[in-house]
Each structure stands twice: as C-alpha cells, then as structure tokens.
C-alpha positions in Angstrom: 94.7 118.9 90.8 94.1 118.6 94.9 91.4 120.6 94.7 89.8 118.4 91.4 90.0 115.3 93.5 88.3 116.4 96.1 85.2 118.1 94.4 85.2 114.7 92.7 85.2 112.4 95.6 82.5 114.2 97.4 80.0 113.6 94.0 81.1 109.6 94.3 81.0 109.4 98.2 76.8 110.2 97.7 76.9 106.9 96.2 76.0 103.5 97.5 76.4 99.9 96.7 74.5 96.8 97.2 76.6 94.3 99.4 75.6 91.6 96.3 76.6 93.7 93.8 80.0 94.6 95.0 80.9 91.3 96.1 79.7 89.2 93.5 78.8 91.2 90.5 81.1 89.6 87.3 82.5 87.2 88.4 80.6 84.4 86.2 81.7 86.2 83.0 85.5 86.0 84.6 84.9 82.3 85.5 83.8 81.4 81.9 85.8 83.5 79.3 88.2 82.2 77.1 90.8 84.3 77.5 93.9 84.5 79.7 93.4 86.8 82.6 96.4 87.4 85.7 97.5 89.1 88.2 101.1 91.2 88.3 103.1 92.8 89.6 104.2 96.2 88.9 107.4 98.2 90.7 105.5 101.8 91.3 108.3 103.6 92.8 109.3 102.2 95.8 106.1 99.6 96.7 105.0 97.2 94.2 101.6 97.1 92.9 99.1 94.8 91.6 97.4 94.7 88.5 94.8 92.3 86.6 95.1 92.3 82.8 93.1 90.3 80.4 94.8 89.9 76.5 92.4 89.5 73.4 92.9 86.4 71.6 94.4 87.6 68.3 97.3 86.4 66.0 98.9 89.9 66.1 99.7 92.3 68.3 97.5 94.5 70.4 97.0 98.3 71.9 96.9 98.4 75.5 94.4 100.3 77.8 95.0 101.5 80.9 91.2 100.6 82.7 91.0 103.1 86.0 88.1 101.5 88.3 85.4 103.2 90.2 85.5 104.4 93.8 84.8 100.9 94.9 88.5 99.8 94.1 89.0 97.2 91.1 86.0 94.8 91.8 84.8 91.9 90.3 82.9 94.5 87.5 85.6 96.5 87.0 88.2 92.8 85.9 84.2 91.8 84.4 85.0 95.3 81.9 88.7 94.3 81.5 87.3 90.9 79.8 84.7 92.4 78.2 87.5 94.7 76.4 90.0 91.7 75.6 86.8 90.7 73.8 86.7 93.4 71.4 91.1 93.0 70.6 92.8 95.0 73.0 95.2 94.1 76.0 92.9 95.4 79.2 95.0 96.1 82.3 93.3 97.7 85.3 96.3 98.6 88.1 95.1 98.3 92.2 95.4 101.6 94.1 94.6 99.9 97.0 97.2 97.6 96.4 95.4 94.0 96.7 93.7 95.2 100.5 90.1 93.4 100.5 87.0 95.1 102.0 83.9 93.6 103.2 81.4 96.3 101.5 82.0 99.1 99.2 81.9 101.2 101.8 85.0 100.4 103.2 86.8 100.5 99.9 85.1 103.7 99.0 86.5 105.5 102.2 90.0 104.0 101.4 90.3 105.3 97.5 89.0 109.0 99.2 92.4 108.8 100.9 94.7 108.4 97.5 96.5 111.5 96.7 96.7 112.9 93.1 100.4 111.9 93.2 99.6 108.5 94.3 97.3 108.6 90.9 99.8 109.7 88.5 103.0 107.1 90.0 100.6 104.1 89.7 99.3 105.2 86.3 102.4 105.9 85.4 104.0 102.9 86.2 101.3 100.5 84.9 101.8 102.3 81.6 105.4 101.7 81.2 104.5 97.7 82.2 101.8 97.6 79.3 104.0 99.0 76.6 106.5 96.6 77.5 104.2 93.8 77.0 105.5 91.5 74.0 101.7 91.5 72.4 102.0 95.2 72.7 102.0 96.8 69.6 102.6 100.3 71.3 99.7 101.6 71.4 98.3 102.9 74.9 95.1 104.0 75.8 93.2 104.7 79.0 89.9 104.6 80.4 88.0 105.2 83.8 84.7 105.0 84.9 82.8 107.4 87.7 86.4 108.8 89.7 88.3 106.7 87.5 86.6 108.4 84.7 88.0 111.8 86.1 91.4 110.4 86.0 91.4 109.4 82.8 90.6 112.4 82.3 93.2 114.5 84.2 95.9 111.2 82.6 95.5 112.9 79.6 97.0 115.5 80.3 99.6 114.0 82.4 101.2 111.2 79.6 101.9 112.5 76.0 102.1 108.4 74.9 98.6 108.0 75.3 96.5 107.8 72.0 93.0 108.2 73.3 91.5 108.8 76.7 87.5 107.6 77.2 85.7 109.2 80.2 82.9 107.3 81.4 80.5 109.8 83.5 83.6 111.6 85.4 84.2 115.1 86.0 86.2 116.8 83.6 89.2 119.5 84.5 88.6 122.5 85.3 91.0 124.9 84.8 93.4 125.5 81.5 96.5 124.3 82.9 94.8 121.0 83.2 94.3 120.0 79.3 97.1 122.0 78.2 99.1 119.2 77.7 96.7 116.5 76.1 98.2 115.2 73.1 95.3 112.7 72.2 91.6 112.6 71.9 88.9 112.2 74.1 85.7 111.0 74.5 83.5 111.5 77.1 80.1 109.0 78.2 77.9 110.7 80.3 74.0 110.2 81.4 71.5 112.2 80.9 70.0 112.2 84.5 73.4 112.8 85.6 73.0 116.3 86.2 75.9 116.6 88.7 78.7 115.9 86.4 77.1 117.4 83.8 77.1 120.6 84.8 81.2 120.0 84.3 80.5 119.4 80.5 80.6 122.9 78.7 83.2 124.2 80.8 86.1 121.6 79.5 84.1 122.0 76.2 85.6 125.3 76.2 88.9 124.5 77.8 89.7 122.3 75.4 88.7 124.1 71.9 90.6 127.1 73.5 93.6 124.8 74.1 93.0 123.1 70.4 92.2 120.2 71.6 89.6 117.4 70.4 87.0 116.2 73.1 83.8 114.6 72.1 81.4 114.2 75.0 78.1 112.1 74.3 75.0 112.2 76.4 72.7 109.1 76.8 69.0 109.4 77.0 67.0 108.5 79.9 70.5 107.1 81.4 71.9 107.4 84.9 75.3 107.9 86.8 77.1 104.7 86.6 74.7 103.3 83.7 77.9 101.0 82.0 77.3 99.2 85.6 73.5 99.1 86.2 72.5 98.8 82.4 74.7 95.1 82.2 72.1 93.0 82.0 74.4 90.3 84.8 74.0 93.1 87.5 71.5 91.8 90.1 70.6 95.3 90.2 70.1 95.7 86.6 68.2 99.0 85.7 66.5 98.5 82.4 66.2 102.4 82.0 70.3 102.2 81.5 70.5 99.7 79.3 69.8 101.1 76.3 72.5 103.7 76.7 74.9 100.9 78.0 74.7 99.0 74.4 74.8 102.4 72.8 78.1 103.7 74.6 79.2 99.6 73.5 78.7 100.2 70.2 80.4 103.8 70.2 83.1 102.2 71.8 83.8 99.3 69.5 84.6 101.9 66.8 86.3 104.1 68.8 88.8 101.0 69.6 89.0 100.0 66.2 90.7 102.9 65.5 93.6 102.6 67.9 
C-alpha cells in the first residue's frame, strides 16, 4: 500500500489551489442549511480525532458514509459535500487526518496530508467507522466515499473493512495489485473525468483486478470533465469551470440512485 500512496500523492501534489477557494469556498451553504452539523470526537487509538458530521432530517433511521477529503485536508467544500449528502438522507461524517491543525493555504495542508502514512489511513478510518455505526440514527449501514487522494482510499477502504456496503471513488487512483481488492466485499463505483488522463490510465487495470477477483466495480467517465470536476463544476466555487458542470450534475444524479439503494 506504501508504494500506492506515494504514486498517488505525487499526481495530487501537481495540483494547486486558489487562496479564495480553499479558505472560503462552502461555507455559505454550511451557514444556511437546515440541518444539524458538529464536530466530535473520536478515540483513534491512542490520540483522539476530530470529525464533522452532518445527519439528514428524516423520521427514521439512516446509512452512514464515511466522506474521505481531498489533499487539502477537510475544508470548508469537503463539510459543504457532507451537507450536501445529509441532503439526499444519509448521516455524512468526514474524520480530520490532520487532526483539527489549521493552514493558511492549501499548500501548507497539502504538504501535511503527504506525510500520513497508510496505517495512519486505515486507524482513523477505522475508528470513525466504528463511531458512525454506533450512531443512534444509524441504521447500520456504512458506506464510504473520497474524492481525488481521498478517492484512492476509499478505494484501498474497500478492501480493508468487510462492513462497508458500497465504496464511491471520485477521480482517485485505483489499486494496483491483486492483493489489494481481494478482500472487497461491496461494490464500487468509480467517477472519473475525461481530461483526466493521469488517473485514467489506472482504470482498466483494476477493471481487470477486480473481475479476476469476482468483484463488482463500475467506473463512469464524464465528457469534457476535468480532475477535481465535483469541486470546480459547483456552481458556489469562485472558480467555477462551466466545462465541469455538466458532469458534476450528472455524477449528482448517479449518485442519488446509487444512495437510494443503501
């Protein structure tokens, strides 16, 4: 898995963030939703964690999804997606790896999540799960999903926790090696870009890792979409890239069913 992380962090450290855009970007939708959104805390082995979850409002209970962030730690967008789940039923809850430390660009935060070791990955994921399934609007379901590196360890969770019931991959780089999906017990989906060549590339290999390993993984490709498009296609980004849009609402409305079915 070392050797995963690393080939994955080198495609994310090409990429760059707006100063506006990290520090600002979702916070409006936070400010002015409905539902009830917190902090917690989580006992990860010896250290305790932090983690922001958003519930749906619903008169019964809920799955869970574990929501892994981007390279730039658990922004603003990242709690903006957590809402914008609890929207659509489920319990969102998106565990710190950088443990609550604040950074003045994405740079900074970037450089920091490099440094998080595969095991550090699994003992936070792990321990967030346990949390969410004992949540009393937890019907005990789980679910996880990541976006760019997060997406790639959602990926590689799969394989690590037979409770999970779906896994969605948002434009990250798959495993590559069979001892890597041997053990997934649940679907998943992958969301990728077309002008995403990069992680791509990855596709047909786990393609044929997992049919080899008899494993269901359904990997769509949006049209005239980019790396990171569930980010620049949201219409709130001051950066908004109209080019990703359309493959944003698209991978929306994919979604939606997809979590109707937990």
């Amino acid at each position: 898995m070392k050797r995963f992380l690393l080939v994955l962090a080198v495609g994310c450290l090409a990429q760059s963030l707006p100063a506006q855009e990290y520090k600002d970007f979702g916070k409006d939708r936070l400010n002015n939703s409905p539902r009830h959104g917190e902090w917690v805390d989580i006992k990860s082995g010896e250290r305790t964690i932090k983690a922001f979850v958003v519930y749906p409002e619903r008169k019964d209970k809920a799955p869970a999804i574990l929501v892994v962030q981007e390279i730039f730690g658990l922004t603003d967008w990242l709690r903006s997606m957590c809402d914008q789940l609890a929207e659509n039923g489920v319990i969102a809850i998106a565990p710190d790896f950088l443990n609550g430390e604040k950074f003045e660009d994405a740079d900074g935060a970037r450089k920091a999540i490099s440094a998080v070791t595969d095991e550090q990955v699994k003992s936070v994921l792990d321990a967030t799960a346990d949390y969410a399934l004992k949540i009393p609007a937890c019907n005990g379901t789980l679910a996880v999903c990541g976006f760019c590196r997060g997406g790639g360890w959602a990926f590689t969770y799969a394989n690590e926790n037979p409770k999970l019931n779906a896994a969605y991959s948002f434009y990250g780089a798959p495993p590559e090696s069979a001892d890597k999906v041997k053990n997934i017990a649940c679907p998943v989906y992958g969301f990728y870009g077309e002008n995403d060549e990069r992680v791509n590339a990855t596709i047909p290999k786990a393609e044929e890792l997992m049919k080899a390993a008899g494993k269901k993984y359904e990997p769509v490709i949006y049209k005239g979409a980019g790396h990171g498009f569930m980010r620049s296609g949201d219409p709130a980004n001051p950066n908004f890239r109209e080019a990703d849009r359309k493959a944003r609402d698209e991978a929306w409305a994919r979604w939606k069913k997809l979590l109707k079915e937990l």
